[in-house]
MITOR-849357 format. One line per 5 residues: number of its first residue (from 1); their letters; for each residue x, z, y of N, C-alpha, C. Coordinates in steps of 0.001 Angstrom, whole numbers. Example, Ala and Ser with C-alpha at 12.3 -4.5 7.8 and 13.67 -1.06 7.14 Angstrom:
1) AS) 13190/7800/-5690/12300/7800/-4500/13200/7800/-3300; 12850/7080/-2250/13670/7140/-1060/12900/7870/30
This chain:
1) XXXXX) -33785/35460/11548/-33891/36877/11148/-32854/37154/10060; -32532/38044/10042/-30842/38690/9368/-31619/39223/7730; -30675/38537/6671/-31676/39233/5593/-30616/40060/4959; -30851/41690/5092/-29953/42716/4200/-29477/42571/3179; -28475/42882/2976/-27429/42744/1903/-28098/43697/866
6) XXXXX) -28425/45059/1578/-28122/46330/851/-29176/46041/-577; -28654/46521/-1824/-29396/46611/-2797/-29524/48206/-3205; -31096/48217/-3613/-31666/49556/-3901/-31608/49008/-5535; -30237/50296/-5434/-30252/50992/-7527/-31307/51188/-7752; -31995/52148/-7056/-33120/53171/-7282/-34335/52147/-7745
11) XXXXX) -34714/51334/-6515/-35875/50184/-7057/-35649/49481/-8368; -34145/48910/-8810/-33885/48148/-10078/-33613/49076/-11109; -33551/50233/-11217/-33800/51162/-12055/-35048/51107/-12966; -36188/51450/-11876/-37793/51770/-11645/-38136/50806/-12494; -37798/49507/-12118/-38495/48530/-13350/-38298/48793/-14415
16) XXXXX) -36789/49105/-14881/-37053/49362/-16416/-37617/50871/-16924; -36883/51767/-15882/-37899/53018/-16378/-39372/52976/-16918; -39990/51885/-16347/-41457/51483/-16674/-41844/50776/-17848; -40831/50272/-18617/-41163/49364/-19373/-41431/50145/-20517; -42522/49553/-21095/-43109/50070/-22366/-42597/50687/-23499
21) XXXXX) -42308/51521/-24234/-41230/51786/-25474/-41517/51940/-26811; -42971/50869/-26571/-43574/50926/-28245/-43187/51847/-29282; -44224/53350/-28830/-43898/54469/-29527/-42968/55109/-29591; -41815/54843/-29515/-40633/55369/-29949/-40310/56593/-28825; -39886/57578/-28813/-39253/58773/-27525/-37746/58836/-27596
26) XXXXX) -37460/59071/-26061/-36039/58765/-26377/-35855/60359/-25878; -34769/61101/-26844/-34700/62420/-26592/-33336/62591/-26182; -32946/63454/-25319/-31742/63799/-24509/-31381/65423/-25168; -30227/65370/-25876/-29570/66176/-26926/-28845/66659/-25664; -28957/68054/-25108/-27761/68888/-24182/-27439/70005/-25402
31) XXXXX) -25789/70462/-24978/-25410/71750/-25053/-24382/71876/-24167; -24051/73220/-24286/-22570/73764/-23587/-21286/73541/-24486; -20400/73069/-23713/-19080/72622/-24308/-18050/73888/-24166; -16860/73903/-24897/-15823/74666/-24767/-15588/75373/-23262; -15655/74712/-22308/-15351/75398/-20975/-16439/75698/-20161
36) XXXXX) -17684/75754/-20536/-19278/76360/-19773/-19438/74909/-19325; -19051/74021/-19542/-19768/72760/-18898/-20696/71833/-19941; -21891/71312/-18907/-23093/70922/-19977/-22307/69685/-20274; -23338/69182/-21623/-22703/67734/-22393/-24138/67374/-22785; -24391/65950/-22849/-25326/65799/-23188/-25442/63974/-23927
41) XXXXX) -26586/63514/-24892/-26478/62304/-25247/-27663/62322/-25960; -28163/61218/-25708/-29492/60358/-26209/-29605/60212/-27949; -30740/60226/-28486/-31180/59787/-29562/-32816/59099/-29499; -32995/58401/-30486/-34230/57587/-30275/-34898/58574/-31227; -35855/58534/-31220/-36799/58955/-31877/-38335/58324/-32397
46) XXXXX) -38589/58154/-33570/-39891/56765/-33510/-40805/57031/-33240; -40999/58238/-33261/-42838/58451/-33121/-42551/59985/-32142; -43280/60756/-31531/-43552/61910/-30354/-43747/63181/-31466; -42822/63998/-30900/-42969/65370/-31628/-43606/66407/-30955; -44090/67246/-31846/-44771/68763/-31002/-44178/69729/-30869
51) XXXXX) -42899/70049/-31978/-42619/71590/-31773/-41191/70841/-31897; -40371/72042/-31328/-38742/71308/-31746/-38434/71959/-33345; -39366/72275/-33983/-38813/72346/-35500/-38502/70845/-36150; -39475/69676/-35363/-39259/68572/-35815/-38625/67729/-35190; -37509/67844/-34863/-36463/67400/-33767/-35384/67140/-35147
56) XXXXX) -34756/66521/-35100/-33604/66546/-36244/-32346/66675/-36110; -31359/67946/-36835/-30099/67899/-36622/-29269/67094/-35811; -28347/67145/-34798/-27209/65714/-34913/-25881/66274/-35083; -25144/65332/-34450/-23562/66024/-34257/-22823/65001/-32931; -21791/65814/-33217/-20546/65127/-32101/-19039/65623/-31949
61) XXXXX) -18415/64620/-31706/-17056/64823/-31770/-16407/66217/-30954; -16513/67358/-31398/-15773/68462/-30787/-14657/68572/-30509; -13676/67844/-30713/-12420/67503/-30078/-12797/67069/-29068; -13444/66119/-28337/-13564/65798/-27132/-14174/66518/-26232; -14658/67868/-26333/-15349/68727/-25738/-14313/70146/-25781
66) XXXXX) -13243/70593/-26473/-12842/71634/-26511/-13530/72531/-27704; -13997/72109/-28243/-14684/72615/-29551/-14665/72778/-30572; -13501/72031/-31422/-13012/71884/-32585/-12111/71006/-32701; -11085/71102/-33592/-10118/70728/-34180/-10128/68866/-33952; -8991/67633/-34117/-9213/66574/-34278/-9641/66708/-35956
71) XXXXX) -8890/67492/-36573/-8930/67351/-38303/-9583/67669/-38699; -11125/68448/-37749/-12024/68959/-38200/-13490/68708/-37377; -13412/67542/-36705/-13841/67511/-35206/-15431/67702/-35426; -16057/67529/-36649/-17540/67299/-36856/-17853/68828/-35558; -19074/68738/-34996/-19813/69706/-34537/-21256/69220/-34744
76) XXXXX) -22323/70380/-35312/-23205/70125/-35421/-24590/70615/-34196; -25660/70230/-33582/-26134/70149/-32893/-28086/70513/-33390; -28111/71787/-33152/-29208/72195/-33895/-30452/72686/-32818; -31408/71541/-32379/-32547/71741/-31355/-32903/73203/-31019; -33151/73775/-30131/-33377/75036/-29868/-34604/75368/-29112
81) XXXXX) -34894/74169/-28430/-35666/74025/-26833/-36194/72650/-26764; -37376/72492/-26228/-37520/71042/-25801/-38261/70936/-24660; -38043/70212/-23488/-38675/70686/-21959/-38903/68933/-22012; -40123/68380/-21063/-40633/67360/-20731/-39261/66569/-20269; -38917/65540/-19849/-37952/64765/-19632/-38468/63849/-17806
86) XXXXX) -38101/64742/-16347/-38386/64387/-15473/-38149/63234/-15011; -37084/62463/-15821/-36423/61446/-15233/-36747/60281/-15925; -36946/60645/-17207/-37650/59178/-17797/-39130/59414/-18204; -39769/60380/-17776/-40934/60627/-18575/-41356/60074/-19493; -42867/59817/-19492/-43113/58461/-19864/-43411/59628/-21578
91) XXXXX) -43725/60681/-21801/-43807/61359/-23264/-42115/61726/-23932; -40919/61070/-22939/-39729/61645/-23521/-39194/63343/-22552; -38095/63671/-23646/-37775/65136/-23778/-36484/65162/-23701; -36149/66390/-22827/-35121/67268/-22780/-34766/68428/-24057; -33741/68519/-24959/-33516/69046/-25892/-32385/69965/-25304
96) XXXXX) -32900/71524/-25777/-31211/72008/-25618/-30954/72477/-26761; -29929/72710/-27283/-29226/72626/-28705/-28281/73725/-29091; -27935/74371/-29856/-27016/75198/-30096/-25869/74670/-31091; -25003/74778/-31391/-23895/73864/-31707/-22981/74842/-33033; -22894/74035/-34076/-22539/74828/-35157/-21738/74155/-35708
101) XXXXX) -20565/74613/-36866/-19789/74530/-37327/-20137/73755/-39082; -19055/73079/-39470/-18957/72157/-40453/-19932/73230/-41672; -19131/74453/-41869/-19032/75308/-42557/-20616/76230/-42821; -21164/75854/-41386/-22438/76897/-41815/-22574/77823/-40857; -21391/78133/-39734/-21590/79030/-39237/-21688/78516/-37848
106) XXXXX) -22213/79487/-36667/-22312/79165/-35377/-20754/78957/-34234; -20700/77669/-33907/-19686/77246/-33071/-18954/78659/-32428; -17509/78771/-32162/-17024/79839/-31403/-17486/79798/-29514; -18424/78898/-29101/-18706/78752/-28245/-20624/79051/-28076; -21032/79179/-29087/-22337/79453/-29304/-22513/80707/-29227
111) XXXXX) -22975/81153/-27616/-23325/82324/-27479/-25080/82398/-27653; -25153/81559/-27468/-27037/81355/-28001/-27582/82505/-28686; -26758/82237/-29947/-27160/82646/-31588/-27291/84279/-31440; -26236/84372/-30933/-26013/86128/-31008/-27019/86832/-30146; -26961/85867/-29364/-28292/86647/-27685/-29486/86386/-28422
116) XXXXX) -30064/85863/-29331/-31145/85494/-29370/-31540/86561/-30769; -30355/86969/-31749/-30387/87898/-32705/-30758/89344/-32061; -30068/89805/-30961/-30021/90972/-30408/-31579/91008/-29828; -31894/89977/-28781/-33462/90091/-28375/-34153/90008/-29533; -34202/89291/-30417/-35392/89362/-31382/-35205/90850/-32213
121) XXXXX) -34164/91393/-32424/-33773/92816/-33073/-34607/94189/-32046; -34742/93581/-30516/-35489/94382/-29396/-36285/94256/-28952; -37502/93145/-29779/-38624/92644/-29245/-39298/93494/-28910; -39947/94674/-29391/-39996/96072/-29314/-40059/96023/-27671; -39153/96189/-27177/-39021/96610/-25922/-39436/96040/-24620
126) XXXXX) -39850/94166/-25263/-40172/93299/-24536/-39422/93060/-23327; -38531/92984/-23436/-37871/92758/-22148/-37920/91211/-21506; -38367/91323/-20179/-38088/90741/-19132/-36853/90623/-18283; -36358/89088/-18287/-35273/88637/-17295/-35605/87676/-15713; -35248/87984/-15216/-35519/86643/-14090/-33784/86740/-13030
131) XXXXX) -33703/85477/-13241/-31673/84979/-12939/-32198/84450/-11505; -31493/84672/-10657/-31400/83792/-9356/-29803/83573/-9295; -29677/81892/-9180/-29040/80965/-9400/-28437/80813/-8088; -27333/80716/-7596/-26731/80684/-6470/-25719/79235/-6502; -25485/78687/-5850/-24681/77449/-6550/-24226/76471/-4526
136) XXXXX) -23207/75572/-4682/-23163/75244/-3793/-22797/73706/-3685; -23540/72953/-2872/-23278/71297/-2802/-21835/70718/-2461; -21387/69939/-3178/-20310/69596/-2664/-20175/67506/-2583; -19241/67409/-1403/-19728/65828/-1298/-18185/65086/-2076; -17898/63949/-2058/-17140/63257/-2615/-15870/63530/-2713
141) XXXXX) -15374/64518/-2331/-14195/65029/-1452/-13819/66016/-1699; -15288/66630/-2373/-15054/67824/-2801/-14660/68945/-1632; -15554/68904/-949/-15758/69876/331/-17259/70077/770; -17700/71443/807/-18976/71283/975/-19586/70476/2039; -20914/70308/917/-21592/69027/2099/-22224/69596/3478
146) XXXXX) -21841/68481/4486/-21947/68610/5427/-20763/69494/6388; -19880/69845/6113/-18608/70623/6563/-18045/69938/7561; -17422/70293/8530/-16323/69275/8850/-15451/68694/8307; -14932/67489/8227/-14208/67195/7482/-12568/67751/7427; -11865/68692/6653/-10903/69705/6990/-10812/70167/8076
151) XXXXX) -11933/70794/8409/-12750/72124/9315/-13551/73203/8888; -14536/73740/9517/-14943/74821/8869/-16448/74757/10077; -17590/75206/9582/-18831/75008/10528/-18652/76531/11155; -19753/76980/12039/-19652/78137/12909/-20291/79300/11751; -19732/80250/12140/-20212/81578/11780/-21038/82007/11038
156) XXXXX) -21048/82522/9996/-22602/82512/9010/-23611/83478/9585; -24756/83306/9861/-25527/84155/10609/-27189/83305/10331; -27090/81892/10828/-28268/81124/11277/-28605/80196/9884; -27800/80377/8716/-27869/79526/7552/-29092/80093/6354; -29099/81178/6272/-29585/82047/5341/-30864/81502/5328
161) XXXXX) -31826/80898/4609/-33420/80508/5008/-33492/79604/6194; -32185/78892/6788/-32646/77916/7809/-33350/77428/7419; -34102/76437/8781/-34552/75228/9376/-33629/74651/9965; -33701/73083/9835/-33123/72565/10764/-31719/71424/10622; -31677/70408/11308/-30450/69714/11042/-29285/71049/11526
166) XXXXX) -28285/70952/10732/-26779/71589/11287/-27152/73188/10499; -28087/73105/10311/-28662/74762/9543/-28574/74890/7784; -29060/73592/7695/-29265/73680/6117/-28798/71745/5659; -27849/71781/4469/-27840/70582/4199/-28120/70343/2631; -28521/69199/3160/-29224/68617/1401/-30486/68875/806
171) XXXXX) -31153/69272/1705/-32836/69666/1280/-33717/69291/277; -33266/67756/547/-34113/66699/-386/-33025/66706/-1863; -32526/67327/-2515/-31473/67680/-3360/-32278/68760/-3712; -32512/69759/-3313/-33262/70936/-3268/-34565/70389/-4230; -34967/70031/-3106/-36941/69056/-3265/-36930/68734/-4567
176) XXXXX) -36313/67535/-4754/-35957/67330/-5996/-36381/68129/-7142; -35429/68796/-7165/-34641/69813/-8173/-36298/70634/-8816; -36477/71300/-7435/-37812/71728/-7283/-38707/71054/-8133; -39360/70011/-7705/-40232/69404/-8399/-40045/68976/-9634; -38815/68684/-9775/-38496/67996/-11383/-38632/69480/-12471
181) XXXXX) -38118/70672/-12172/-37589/71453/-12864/-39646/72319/-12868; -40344/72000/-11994/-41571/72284/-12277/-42569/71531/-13228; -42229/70300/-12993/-42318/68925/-14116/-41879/69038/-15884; -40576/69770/-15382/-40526/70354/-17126/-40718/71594/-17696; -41537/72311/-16901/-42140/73656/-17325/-41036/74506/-17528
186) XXXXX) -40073/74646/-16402/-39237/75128/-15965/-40184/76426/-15094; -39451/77772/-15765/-40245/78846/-14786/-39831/79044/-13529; -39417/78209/-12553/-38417/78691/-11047/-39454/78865/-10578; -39436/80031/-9804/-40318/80990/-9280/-39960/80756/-7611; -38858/79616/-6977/-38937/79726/-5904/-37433/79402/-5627
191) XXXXX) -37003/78862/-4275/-35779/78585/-3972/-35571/78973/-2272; -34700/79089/-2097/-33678/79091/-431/-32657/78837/-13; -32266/78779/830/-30965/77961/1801/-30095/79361/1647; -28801/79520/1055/-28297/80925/1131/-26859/81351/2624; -26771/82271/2135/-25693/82659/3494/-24687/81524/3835
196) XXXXX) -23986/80741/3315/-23040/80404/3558/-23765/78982/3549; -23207/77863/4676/-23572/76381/4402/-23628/75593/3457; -24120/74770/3140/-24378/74401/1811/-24347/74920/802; -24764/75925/375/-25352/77128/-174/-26834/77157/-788; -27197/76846/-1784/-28723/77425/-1843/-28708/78261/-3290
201) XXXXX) -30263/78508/-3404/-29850/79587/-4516/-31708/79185/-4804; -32337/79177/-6342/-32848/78728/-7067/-33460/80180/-7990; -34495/80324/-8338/-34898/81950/-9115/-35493/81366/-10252; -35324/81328/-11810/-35994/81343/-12838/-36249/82120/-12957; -37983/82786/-14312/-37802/83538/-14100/-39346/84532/-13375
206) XXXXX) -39616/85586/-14247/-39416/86260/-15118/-39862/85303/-16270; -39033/85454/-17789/-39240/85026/-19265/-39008/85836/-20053; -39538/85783/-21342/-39370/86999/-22640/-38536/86745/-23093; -36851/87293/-23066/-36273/87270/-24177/-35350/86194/-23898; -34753/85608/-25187/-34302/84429/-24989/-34947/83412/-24308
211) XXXXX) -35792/83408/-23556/-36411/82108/-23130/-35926/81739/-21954; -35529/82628/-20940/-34825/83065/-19772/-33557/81979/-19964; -32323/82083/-21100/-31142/81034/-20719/-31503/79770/-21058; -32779/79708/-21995/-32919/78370/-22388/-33188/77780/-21034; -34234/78417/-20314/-34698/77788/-18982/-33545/77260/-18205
216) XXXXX) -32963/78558/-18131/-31883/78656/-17142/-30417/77545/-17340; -30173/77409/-18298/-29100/76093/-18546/-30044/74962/-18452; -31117/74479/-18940/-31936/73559/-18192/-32145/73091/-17064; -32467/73756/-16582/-32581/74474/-14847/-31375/73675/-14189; -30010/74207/-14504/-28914/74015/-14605/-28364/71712/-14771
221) XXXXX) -28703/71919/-15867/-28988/70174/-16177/-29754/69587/-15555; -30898/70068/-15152/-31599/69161/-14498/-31069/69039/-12884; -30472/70243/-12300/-29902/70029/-10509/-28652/69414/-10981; -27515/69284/-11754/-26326/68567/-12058/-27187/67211/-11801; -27739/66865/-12609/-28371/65441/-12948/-28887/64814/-11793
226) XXXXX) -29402/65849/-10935/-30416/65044/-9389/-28915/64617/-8532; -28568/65953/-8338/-27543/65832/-7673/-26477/64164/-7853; -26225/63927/-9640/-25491/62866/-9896/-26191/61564/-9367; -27653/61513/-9333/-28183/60671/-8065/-28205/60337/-6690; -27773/61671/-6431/-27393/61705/-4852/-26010/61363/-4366
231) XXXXX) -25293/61533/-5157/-23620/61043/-5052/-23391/62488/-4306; -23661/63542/-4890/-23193/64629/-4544/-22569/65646/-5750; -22271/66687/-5518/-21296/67378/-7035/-22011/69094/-6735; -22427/69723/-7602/-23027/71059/-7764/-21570/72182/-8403; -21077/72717/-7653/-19909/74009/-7900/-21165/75258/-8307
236) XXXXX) -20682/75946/-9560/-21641/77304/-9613/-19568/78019/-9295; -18707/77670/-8966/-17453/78720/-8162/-18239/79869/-7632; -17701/81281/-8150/-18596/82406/-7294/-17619/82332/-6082; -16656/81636/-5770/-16328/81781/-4258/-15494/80601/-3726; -16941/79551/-3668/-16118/78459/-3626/-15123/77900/-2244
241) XXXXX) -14946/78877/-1036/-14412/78406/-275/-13924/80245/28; -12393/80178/-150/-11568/81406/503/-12187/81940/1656; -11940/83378/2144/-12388/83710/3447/-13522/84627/3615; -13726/84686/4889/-14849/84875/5425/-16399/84429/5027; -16548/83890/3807/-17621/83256/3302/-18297/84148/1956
246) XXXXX) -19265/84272/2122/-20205/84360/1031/-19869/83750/-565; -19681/84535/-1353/-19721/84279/-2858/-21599/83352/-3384; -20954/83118/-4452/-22149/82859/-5434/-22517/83650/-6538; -23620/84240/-6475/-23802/84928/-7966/-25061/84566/-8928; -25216/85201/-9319/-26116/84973/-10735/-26753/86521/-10720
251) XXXXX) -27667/87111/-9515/-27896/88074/-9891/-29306/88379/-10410; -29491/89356/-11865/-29822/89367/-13413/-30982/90445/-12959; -31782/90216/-12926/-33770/91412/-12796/-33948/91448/-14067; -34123/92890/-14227/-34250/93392/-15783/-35542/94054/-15979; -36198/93740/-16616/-37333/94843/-16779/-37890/95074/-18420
256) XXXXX) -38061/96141/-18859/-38517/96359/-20274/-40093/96917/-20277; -40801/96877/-21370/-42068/97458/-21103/-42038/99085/-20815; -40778/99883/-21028/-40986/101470/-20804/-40820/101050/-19273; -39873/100110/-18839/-39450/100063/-16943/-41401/100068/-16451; -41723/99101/-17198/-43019/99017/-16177/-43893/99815/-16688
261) XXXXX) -43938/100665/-17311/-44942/101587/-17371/-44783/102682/-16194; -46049/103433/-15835/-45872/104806/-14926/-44917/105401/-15687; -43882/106280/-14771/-42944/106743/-15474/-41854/106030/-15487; -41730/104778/-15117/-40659/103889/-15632/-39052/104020/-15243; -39455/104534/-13780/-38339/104764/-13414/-37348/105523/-14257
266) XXXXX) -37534/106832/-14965/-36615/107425/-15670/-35952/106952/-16663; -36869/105791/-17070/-35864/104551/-18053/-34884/103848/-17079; -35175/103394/-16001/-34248/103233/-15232/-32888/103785/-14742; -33500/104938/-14418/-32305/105883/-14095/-30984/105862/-15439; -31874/105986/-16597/-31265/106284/-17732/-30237/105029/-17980
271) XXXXX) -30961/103758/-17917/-30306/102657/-18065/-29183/102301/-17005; -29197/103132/-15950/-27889/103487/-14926/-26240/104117/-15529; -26765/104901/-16355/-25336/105784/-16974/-25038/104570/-18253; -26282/104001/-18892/-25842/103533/-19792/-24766/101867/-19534; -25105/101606/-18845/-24531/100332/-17796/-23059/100695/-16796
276) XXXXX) -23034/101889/-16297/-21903/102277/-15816/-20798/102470/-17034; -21153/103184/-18309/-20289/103275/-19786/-19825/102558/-19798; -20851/100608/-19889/-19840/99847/-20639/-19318/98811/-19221; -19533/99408/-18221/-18776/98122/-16977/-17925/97176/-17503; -16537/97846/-18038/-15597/96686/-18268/-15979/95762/-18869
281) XXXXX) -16907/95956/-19898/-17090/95272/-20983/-18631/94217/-20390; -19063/94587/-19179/-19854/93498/-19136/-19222/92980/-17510; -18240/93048/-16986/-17724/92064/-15995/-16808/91203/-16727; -16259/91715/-18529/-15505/90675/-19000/-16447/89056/-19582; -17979/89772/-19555/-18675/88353/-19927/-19379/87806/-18558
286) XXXXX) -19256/88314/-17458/-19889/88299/-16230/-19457/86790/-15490; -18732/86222/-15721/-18267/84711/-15162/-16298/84892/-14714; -16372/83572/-15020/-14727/83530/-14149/-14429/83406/-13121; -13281/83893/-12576/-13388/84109/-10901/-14330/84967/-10439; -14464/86012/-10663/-15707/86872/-10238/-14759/87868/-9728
291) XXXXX) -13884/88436/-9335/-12806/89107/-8870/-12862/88497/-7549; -12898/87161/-7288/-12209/86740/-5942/-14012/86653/-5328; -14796/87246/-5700/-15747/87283/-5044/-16596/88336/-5157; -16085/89661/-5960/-16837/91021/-5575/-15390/92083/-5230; -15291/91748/-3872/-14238/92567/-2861/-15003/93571/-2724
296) XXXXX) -16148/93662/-2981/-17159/94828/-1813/-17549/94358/-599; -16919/93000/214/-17724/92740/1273/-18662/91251/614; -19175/91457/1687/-20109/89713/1944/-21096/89919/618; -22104/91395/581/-23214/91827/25/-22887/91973/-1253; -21137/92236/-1744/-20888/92357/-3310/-20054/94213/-3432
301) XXXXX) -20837/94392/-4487/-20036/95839/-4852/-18233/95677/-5086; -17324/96636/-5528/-16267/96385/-6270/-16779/96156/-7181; -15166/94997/-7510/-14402/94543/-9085/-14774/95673/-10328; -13897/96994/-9568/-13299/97536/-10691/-14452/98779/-10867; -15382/99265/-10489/-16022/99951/-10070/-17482/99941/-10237
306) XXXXX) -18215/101088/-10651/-19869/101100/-11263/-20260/101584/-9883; -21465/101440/-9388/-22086/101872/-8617/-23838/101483/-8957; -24772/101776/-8343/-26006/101788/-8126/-26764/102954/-6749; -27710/102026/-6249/-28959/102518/-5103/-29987/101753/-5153; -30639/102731/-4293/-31978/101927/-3758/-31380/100753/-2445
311) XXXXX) -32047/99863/-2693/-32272/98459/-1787/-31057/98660/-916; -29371/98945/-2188/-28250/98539/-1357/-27630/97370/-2166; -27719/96244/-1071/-26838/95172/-1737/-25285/95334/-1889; -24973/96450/-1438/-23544/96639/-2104/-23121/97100/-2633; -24384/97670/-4065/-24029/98102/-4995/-24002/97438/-6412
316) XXXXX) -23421/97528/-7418/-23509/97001/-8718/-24980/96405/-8999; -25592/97716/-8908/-26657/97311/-9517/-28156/97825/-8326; -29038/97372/-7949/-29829/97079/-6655/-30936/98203/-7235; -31897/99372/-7148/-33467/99394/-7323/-33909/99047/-6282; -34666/98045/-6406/-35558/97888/-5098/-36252/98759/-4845
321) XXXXX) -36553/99121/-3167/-37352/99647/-2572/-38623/100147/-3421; -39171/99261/-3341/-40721/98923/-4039/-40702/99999/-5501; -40032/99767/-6184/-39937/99580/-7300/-39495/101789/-7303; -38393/102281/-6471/-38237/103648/-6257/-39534/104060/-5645; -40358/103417/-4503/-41359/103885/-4231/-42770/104568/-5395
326) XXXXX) -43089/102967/-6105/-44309/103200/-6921/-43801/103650/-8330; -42302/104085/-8796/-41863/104633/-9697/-41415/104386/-11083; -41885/102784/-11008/-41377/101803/-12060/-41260/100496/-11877; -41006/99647/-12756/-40580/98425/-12078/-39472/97613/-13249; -38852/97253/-11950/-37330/96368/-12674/-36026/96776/-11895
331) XXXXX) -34739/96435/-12497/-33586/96591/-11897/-33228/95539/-11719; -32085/94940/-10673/-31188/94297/-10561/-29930/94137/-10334; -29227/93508/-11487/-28004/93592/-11851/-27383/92594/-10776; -26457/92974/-9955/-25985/92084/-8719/-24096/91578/-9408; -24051/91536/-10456/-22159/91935/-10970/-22271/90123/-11526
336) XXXXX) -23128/89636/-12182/-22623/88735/-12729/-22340/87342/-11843; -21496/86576/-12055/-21435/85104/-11104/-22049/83817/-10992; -22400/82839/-10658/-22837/82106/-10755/-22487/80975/-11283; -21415/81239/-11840/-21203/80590/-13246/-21021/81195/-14678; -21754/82446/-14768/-22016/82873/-16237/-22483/82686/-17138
341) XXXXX) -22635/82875/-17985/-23686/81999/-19039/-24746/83259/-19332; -25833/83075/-18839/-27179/83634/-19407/-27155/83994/-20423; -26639/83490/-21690/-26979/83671/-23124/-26105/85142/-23400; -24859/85244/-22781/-24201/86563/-22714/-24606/87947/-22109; -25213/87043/-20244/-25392/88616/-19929/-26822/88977/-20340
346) XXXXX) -27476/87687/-21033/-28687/88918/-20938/-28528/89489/-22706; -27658/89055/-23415/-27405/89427/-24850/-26595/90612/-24380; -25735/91079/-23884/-24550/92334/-23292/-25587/93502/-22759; -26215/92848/-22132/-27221/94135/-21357/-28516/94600/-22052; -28928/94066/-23356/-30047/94279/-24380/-28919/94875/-25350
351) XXXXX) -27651/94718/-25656/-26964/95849/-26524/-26660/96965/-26119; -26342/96975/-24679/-26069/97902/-24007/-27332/98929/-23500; -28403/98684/-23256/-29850/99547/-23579/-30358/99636/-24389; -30290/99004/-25592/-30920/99431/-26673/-29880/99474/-27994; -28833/98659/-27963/-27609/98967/-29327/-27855/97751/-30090
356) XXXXX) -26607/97572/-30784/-26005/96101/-31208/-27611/95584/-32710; -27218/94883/-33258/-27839/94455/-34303/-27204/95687/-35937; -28364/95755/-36649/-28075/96454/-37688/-26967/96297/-38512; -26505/96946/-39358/-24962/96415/-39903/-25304/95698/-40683; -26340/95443/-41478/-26633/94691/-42698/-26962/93429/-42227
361) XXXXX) -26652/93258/-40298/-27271/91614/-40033/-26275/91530/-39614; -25148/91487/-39505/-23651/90826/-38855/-23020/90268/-40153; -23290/88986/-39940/-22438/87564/-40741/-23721/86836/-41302; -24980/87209/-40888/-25692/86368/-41225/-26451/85707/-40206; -26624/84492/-40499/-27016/83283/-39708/-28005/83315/-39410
């Protein structure tokens, strides 16, 4: 009888994942680096914490991230978030962090700080976000998975919510993701197979406030991370393959407590003119490459251009059906990409309905 070569990582992993860690938690320090890409690194910790007030400062070399100077490279790393840890459990944690400067002040890459000043300045209004995450698999080669290999699969039509081998690839990538990101009290409200092949798209969501990007770059770390198990690569590109293909977006459900009251709609409406005003100014925080993927076709409004309807996906901004029917509700913002950063659009679109922070709070921390 023939005895297999093949060795399972996964099984010689498992043993030590199991092994005892006499008290101590090992905590996983993420933030966003200079170019929207996550970074992340371990610290021990001796004994199990409750709130992330008791999480402790760190730092890291910001030159190696795009972040600061060699002559100045300190960056500091200040807990923000702490979500269960799916991969090592066991009582350890996921940390996400906001990233600050030698000096005292918040990193030029720390959009956190400012989004989280503006919502707490509009608590008042309670606003509700929920992001659906659009993103697409890619295999070693860097061609989506399952593609032909420098080919192209048939026609987009049968992909959208498939079943099926040749319909949908990478499921168990999906599964995953799913379960882990429910494991860390991650709000995803639900996932699907999207238009284009290897395509899916992920909903955090609805959260109060800042709680929405914390999830949502989490969210984010945790499918990078499954994926880096699978020997596969996650593109948030809003158009990662030229053509005839479907974009990726990041499109943004807004709701405030006047939206959901009877009546709500006319806050709606209102929040229509106020959103058409500042367009330029929120497709400039809306993601990169977002041009080569709102032509107006393949369910995207124009680039250059405000629009809004009822339950038209080819407008800027979507009212659902439902929502014009019973007269209040939520909106959805269809403009931003699926590689934007949360912490912007939902900080851009809470200044833009309700107005910036007081003058007496700009320069303070």
């Amino acid at each position: 009888m023939a005895t297999s070569k093949l060795v399972s990582n996964t099984q010689t992993l498992l043993k030590y994942m199991a092994l005892e860690q006499k008290g101590s938690i090992m905590a996983e320090y993420i933030w966003i680096d200079g170019t929207g890409t996550l970074r992340c690194k371990s610290k021990t910790l001796t004994k199990a914490v409750k709130s992330v007030d008791e999480l402790p400062e760190w730092n890291f070399d910001g030159s190696s991230t795009g972040q600061a100077p060699g002559d100045n490279s300190d960056v500091y790393l200040r807990p923000v978030a702490m979500y269960p840890d799916p991969f090592r459990q066991h009582g350890n944690i996921l940390v996400i962090c906001e990233c600050w400067d030698s000096d005292g002040t918040p990193n030029k890459f720390n959009h956190r700080h400012e989004a989280a000043r503006l919502l707490a300045a509009n608590a008042s209004h309670k606003l509700w976000f929920g992001l659906e995450q659009e993103y697409t698999l890619y295999d070693e080669h860097n061609w989506p998975y399952g593609w032909p290999k420098g080919g192209f699969p048939g026609p987009q039509g049968p992909y959208y919510c498939g079943v099926g081998t040749g319909r949908v690839m990478c499921r168990d990538i999906v599964e995953a993701h799913y379960k882990a990101c429910l494991y860390a009290g991650i709000q995803i409200s639900g996932t699907n197979a999207e238009v284009m092949p290897a395509q899916w798209e992920y909903q955090v969501g609805p959260c109060l406030g800042i709680e929405l990007g914390d999830q949502l770059w989490m969210s984010r770390f945790i499918l990078v991370r499954i994926a880096e198990e699978f020997g596969a690569k996650i593109s948030f590109a809003p158009k990662p393959i030229p053509g005839d293909w479907n974009g990726a977006g990041l499109h943004t459900n807004v709701s405030s407590e006047e939206m959901r009251q009877p009546g709500g709609m006319k806050h709606i409406e209102a929040a229509m003119k106020k959103l058409e005003a500042r367009h330029v100014e929120h497709i400039a925080v809306y993601g990169e490459g977002n041009a080569d993927r709102m032509t107006g076709k393949h369910e995207t409004a124009s680039y250059d251009s405000f629009s809004w309807g009822v339950a038209n996906r080819g407008s800027s901004v979507r009212i659902p059906r439902a929502v014009a029917r019973e007269g209040c509700g939520y909106f959805e913002d269809r403009r931003p990409a699926s590689n934007a950063d949360p912490y912007q659009i939902t900080g851009i679109i809470t200044e833009t309905l309700y107005g910036g922070l007081p003058a007496e709070n700009f320069g303070k921390n």
